[in-house]
C-alpha positions as CSV (number, residue, x, y, z in Angstrom):
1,X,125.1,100.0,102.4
2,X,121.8,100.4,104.9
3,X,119.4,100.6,101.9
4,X,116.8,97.0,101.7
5,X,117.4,94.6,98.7
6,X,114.6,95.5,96.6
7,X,112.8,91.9,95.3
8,X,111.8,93.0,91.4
9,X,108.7,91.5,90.7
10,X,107.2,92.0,86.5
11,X,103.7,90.7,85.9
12,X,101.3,90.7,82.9
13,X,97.9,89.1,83.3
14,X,98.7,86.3,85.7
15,X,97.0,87.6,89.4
16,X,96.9,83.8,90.6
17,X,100.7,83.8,90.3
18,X,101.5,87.0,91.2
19,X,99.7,86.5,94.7
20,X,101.5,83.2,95.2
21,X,104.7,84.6,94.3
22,X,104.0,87.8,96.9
23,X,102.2,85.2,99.5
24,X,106.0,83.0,99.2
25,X,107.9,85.8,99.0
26,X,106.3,87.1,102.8
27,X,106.5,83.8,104.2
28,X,110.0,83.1,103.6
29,X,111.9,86.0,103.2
30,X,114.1,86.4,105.7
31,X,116.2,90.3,106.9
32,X,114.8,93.9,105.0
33,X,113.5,93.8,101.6
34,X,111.3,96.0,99.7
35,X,108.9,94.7,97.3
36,X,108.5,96.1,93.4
37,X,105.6,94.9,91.4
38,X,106.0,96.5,87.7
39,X,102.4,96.3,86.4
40,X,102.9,95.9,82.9
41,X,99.1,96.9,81.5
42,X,97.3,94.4,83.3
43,X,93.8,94.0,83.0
44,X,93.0,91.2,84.5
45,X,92.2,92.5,88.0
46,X,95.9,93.1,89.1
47,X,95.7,96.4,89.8
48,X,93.1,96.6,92.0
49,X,94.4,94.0,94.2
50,X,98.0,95.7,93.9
51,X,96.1,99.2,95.8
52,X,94.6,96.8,98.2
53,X,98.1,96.1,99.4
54,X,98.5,99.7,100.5
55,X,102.2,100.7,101.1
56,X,103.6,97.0,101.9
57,X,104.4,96.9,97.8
58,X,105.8,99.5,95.7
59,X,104.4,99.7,92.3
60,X,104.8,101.0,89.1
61,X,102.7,101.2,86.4
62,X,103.4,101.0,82.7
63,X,101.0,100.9,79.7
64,X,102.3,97.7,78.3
65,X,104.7,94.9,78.2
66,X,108.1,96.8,77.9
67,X,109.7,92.9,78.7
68,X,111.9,91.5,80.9
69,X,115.4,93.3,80.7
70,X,113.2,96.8,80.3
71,X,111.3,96.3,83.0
72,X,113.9,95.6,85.3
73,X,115.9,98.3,84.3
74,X,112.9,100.7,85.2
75,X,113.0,99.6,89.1
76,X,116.6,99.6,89.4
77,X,116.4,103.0,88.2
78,X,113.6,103.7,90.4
79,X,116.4,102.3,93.0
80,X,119.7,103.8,92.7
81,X,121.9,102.4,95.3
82,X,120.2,99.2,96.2
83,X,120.7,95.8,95.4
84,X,118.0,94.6,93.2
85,X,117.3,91.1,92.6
């Protein structure tokens, strides 16, 4: 398959984390990837700093927390046909 491992990314309220775990993520990920940041209702800043990414991260947006097994399950939908991890 030529499709990018997609790195799945859920976050709620934690924008110090989540820019260390992008910042790590850049730094030392090695071959194509694609980044997916599910914002789960944030409100905490999260979002704006997601936009200021522009395309580099894809993200989806949903009202609240859906959890952990739901939320992946949105991006590997939102992915058919690549590895998701």
């Amino acid at each position: 398959m030529d499709n990018p491992t997609v790195i799945s990314i859920l976050t709620l309220n934690n924008l110090p984390l989540l820019k260390q775990c992008l910042q790590s993520i850049l730094d030392n990920t090695m071959g194509r990837f694609r980044v997916c940041v599910l914002d789960q209702g944030t409100t905490d800043g999260t979002q704006g700093f997601l936009a200021s990414l522009g395309d580099g991260i894809d993200v989806v947006r949903v009202p609240e927390n859906v959890g952990f097994v739901a939320g992946n399950n949105l991006i590997m939908e939102r992915y058919p046909g690549h590895d998701v991890l």
